[in-house]
N, C-alpha and C positions, 0 to 999 in steps of 0.2 A: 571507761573513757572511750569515745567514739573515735573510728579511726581517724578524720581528720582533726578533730580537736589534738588525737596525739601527737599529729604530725606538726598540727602549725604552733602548740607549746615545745618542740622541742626547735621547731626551727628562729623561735623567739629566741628563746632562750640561749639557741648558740649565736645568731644575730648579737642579743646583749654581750655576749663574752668577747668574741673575736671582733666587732667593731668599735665597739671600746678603748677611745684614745690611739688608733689604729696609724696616726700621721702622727703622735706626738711627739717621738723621738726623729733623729735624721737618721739615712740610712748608714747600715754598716758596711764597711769596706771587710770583702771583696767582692761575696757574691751580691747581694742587696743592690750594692750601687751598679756593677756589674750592669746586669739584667735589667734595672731600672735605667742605665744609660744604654743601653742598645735597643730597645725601647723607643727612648726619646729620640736617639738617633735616628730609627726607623719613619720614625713622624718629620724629623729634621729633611731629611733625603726623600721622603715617600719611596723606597726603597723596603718592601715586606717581605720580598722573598728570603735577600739573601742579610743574614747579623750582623751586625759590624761591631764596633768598640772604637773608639776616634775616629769613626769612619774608614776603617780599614777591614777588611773581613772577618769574624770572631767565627772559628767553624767549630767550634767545641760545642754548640747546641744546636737541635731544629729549633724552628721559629714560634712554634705554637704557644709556648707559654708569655713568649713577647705579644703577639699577637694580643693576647688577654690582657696583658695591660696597656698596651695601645690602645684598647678599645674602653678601657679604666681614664689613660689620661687625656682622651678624646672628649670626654666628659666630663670630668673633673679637675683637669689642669694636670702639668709635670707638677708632683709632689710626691711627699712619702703616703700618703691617704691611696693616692693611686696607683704606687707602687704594690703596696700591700693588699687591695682591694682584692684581688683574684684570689689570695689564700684565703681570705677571710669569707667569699662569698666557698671557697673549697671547703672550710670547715662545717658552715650548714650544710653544705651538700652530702661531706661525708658521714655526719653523724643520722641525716636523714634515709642515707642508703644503708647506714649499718644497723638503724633501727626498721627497716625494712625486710633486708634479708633475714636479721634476727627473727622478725613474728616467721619470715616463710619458711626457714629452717625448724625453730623452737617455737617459740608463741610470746605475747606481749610481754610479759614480763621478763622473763631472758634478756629480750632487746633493748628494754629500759634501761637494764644493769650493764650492757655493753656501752650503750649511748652513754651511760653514767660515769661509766670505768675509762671508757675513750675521750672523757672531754678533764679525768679529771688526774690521767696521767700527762707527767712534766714535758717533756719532749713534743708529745702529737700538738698539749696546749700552747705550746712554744710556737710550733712550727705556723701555724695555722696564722698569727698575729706576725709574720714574716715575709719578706718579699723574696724568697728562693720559689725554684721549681718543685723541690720536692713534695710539696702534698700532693698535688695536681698528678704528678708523676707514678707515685704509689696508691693513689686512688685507682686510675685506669688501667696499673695493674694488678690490683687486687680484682677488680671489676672483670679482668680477664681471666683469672683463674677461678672465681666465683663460677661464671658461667661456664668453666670448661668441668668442673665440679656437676654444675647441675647436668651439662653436657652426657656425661658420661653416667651418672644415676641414673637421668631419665632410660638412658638405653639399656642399661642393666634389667631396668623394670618393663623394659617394651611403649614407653611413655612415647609423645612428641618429642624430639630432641634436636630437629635439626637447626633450629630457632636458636637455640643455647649456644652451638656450635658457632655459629655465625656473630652472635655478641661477644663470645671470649676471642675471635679472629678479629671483631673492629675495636674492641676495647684496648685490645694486643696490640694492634697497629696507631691506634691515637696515643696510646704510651711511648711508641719510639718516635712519634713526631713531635713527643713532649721534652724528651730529654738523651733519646737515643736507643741504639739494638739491645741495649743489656735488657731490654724492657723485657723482647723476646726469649732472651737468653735464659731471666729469671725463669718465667712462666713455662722453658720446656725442661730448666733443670729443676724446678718441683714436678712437673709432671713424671718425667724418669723416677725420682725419690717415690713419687707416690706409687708408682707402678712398683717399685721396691718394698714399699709398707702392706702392700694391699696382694705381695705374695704373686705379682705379674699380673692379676689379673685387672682388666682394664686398656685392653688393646685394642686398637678397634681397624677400620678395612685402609688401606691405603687413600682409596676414593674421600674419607673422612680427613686426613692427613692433609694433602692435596687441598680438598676445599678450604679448611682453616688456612694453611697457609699463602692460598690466594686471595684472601679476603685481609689477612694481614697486610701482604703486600700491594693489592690494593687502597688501601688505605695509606700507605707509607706514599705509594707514588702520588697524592697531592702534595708533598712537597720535591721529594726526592726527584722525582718524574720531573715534573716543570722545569726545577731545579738544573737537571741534566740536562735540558730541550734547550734551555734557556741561554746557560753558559757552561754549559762543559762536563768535564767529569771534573775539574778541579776542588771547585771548593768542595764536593764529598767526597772525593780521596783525600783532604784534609782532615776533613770530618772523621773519616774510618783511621788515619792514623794517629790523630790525637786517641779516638778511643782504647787504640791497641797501646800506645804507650803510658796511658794511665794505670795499665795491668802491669807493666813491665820495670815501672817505673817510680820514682814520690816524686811524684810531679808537682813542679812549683816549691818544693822543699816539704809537700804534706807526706812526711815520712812518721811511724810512730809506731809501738810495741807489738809484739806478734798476738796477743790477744785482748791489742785496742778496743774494737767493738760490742765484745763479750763487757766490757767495765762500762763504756757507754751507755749501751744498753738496760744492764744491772741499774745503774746508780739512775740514768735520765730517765727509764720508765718507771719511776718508783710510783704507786704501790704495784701495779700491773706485773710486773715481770717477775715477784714473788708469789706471784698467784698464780702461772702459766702448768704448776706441776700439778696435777690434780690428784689427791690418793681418794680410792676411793670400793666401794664394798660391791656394788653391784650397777651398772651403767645399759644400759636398755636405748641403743640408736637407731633409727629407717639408715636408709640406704644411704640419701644424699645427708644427712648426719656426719656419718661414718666416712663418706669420701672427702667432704670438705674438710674435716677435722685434722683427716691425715695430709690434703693440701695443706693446710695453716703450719700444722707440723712442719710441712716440708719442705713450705718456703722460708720457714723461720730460720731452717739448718740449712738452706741452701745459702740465704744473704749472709748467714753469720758464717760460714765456710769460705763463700765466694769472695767479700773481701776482707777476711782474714788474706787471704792469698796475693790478693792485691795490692801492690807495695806500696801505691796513693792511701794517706789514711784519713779522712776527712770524713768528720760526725755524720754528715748528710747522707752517706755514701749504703749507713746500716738504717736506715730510717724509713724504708718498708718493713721491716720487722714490727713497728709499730701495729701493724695493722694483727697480722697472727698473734701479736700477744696482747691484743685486746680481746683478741674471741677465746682466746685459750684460758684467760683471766675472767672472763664473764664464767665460760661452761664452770670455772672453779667456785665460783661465788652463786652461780645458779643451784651446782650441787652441796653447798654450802649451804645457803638458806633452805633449801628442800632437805635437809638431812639424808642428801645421798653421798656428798662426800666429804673427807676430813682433810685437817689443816696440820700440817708434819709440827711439833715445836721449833724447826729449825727456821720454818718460813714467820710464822708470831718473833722469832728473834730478830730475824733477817727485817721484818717492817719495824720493829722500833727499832734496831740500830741504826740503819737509813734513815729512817723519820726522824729520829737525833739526830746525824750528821744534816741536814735538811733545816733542821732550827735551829742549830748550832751557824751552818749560812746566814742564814733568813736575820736572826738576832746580831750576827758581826758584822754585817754589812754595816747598817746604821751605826753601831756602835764604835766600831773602828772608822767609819766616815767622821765623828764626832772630836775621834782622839785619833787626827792622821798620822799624828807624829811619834805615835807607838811602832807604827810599821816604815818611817825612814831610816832606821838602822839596817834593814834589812835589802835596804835598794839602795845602799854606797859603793856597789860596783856597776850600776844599771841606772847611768845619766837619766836617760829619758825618762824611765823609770820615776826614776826621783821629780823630774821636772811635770810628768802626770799627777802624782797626787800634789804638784804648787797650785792646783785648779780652785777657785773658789767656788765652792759646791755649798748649798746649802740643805746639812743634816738635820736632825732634830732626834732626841729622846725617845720620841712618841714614834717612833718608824719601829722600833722595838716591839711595840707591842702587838703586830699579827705575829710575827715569829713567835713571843711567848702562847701567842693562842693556839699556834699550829703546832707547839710542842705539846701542849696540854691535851689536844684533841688525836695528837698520835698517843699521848698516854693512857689516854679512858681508850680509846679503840683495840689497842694490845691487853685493857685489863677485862673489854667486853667480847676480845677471843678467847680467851684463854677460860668465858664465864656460857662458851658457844652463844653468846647472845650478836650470831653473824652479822645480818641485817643492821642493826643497831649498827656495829661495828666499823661493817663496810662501808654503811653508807656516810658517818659522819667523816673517815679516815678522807672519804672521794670529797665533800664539799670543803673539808679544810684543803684539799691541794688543791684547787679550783682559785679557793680565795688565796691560796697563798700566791698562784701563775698571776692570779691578778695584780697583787700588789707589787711582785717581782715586777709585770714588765709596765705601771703605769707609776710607780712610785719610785721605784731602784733603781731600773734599765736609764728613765734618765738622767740621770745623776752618776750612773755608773760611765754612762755616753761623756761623760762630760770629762774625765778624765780622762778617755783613751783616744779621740778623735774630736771633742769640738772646738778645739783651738784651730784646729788646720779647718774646719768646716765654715768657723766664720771667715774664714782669711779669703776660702774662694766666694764665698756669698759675698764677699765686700768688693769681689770683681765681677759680680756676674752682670752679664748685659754691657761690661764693658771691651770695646776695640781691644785686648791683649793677649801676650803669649802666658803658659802657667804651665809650669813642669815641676814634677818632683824630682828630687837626688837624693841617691840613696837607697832608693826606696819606690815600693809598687806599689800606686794607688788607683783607683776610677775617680775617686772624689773632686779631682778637681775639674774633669770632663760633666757629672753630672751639675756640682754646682755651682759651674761658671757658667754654663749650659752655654758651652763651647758651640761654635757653628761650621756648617759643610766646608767654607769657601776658604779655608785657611790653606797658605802656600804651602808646598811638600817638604821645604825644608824645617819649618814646625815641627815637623816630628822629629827632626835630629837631636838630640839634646845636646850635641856638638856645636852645631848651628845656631841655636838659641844662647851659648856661653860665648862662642867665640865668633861668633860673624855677624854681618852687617844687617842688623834686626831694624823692621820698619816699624816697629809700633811698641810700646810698654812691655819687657819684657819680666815675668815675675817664676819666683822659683822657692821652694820650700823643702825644707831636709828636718831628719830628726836631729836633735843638740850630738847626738851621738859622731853624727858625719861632718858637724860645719866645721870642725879642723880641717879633714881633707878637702871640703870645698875652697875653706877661703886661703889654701898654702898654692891651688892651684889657677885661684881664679879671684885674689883678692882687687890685683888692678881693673876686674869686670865687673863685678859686684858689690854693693852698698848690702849691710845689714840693714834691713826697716822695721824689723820688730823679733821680738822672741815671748814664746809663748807656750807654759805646759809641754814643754819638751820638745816644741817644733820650734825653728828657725826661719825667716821669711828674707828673700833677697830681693833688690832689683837690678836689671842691669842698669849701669852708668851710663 
């Protein structure tokens, strides 16, 4: 295959996956709607520098990946289509860079099986059909340690290198305008790891030092810079102290087990992250082989180290790991089909228990959506709970049957390893998760949407564009900012929720809690408040 024929079937082909029903669900609370309302509000305000969130300062992110989709729903209207558009044009992007580096590292076929393996593990497939930062985020930095990889090869061998140097310092720097300094932080705690793997050697002159990290910071000052010029040092010494108490802290209540990520990781890169150990008899690398390998290594142990540590625990947070256990998963299935490496029996165990547990999902989904009333014994201490599955969802039988396909097809795959007929093996395990990501997020996700958030989602779409106030109690949402698609000019006492219950409101005031709180709302505020509906576990009030 000619090279761009390879280039433009893979880039259809991830096209067809990640645009695929890309708007059909509504967004999820917190981050999704999050980012998709600071966003809108940016376009609301013409206001691009600095983020807001009801139009008040949001300094927990730089602005770049709003930016991306400003320039999504500048086109395409405020929706979820536009929301998501940025990960989904990120997914072609990254499967195209990683079948790129693959041929310049390895050669054509290596990088087919990574493209293969990275489109057809659960997580990366996830992420990509999503409207968070994180692809965008681990893309640029992976893309900076790539190049500081080739950086350092080249010079090893006396090569041109100063080129490398300079892309892993702007790739560095567009990563922490995407989502923050940890970007940097990753990229020099694998580099010290690698310098640890590689026995120190790998150090190179101050002058080299120095330039990467003026070129980093360069890049950071288009926003950072202006930023300061502009208004102050304030909103980024906000910005630096949220960062520092997300280490310090579970912020937001994301608190969870000391080796959260490690199970994350495990279970949501299935098949990939069974493949990352490679045993093997004899391995033959060049230079820059050998250095990026032990980068992928080192940023793997770095993120799963770093936040391990981290007291915030929040899925997103280990989701550059993605990226090194895609190449570490390929090099296994390269030297697998090349009969250079073997496959331990623990890891053939390790895919079909997971692939079980995986269809054993895939098949109860449907089935228990069919028979809801099997799992309300189990939710009579959890109101809301209870009042989420009263949703009228409609299941069918027939939703069964990829999960029995995608059992069947982890079955022949575990009996075509264990028969070394690899190839075969790998590749059918990769297209059944591909199709299984598929039916999850275009048949499941909405219907699974339906019971946890669309009772509250129609309640604000049946206020939007209209003159009123809308607060939740209770309880932290964006939902009802993105879709009432609240506007700039609202008084300052709006934001009181004080104010809105108990003072002289000028216009429609509306308020929604889960069934769990409307006791304490209505013992405290029944003379203010009319119940106007109840729904799937949320309660809806007006003021009188």
């Amino acid at each position: 295959m000619n090279r761009i024929a390879s280039y433009l079937l893979i880039a259809v082909v991830a096209a067809l996956l990640f645009f695929h029903s890309l708007g059909r669900v509504p967004l999820f609370d917190w981050d999704e709607i999050n980012f998709a309302e600071s966003a809108r509000e940016m376009i609301e305000t013409g206001n691009y520098m600095q983020v807001q969130i009801n139009y008040e300062p949001f300094w927990e992110k730089p602005p770049l990946f709003f930016w991306m989709q400003v320039a999504a729903m500048k086109v395409f209207g405020v929706n979820e289509f536009a929301a998501r558009l940025p990960n989904a044009l990120c997914g072609v992007a990254t499967l195209l860079i990683l079948f790129g580096i693959g041929k310049r590292i390895h050669n054509e076929r290596f990088a087919f099986w990574w493209v293969l393996i990275y489109a057809g593990t659960f997580l990366p497939h996830l992420y990509f059909k999503s409207g968070i930062i994180d692809p965008w985020f681990n893309l640029f930095i992976f893309l900076g340690i790539y190049f500081l990889s080739r950086f350092l090869s080249a010079k090893e061998e006396r090569q041109k290198f100063m080129s490398q140097l300079i892309l892993s310092g702007l790739f560095t720097g567009i990563a922490i305008l995407t989502k923050g300094p940890v970007a940097m932080l990753v990229v020099l705690l694998s580099y010290g790891l690698f310098l640890l793997f590689n026995r120190w050697k790998g150090w190179v002159s101050i002058k080299h030092y120095l330039i990467w990290g003026l070129i980093v910071l360069l890049v950071t000052m288009i926003w950072f810079g202006l930023e300061i010029a502009q208004h102050g040092w304030w909103f980024v010494n906000e910005f630096i102290t949220y960062q520092i108490r997300l280490f310090k802290t579970k912020d937001a209540g994301h608190g969870g087990f000391l080796l959260y990520h490690f199970v994350v990781v495990l279970i949501g890169c299935f098949p990939a992250s069974l493949l990352i150990f490679r045993y093997k008899n004899q391995i033959h690398e060049n230079k820059h082989q050998q250095y990026f390998r032990m980068f992928m290594i080192a940023s793997l142990i770095v993120i799963l180290v770093l936040f391990t540590i981290v007291k915030t625990k929040i899925v997103h947070y280990s989701s550059f790991t993605y990226l090194p256990i895609g190449y570490l998963a390929a090099s296994t299935v390269y030297g697998l089909v090349n009969r250079t490496a073997q496959l331990k029996g623990w890891q053939k165990f390790g895919i079909l228990f997971l692939g079980i547990i995986w269809s054993i999902l895939f098949i109860a989904l449907p089935l228990i959506g069919n028979n809801i009333d099997w799992i309300k014994p189990l939710l009579t201490k959890d109101a809301f709970a209870m009042g989420n599955v009263e949703a009228d969802v409609d299941w069918n039988y027939f939703l069964m049957i990829p999960g029995v396909l995608f059992l069947a097809a982890v079955i022949v795959s575990t009996v075509w390893l264990q028969q070394k007929k690899f190839q075969k093996a790998i590749f059918l395990l990769l297209i059944a998760c591909i199709g299984a990501m598929q039916v999850l997020l275009t048949l499941f996700t909405p219907r699974i949407e339906q019971y946890s958030q669309h009772a509250a989602i129609e309640f604000y779409e049946s206020l939007q564009g209209k003159d009123v106030y809308i607060k939740t109690l209770g309880y932290k949402s964006y939902a009802q900012y993105f879709y009432t698609r609240i506007k700039p000019d609202l008084r300052k006492e709006a934001k009181d929720e004080n104010w809105l219950l108990t003072g002289n409101v000028d216009k429609p005031t509306y308020f929604i809690s889960k069934n769990t709180f409307e006791k304490e709302v209505m013992t405290k505020h029944a003379d203010k408040l009319d119940v106007i509906g109840r729904k799937n576990g949320f309660v809806f009030y007006m003021r009188k």
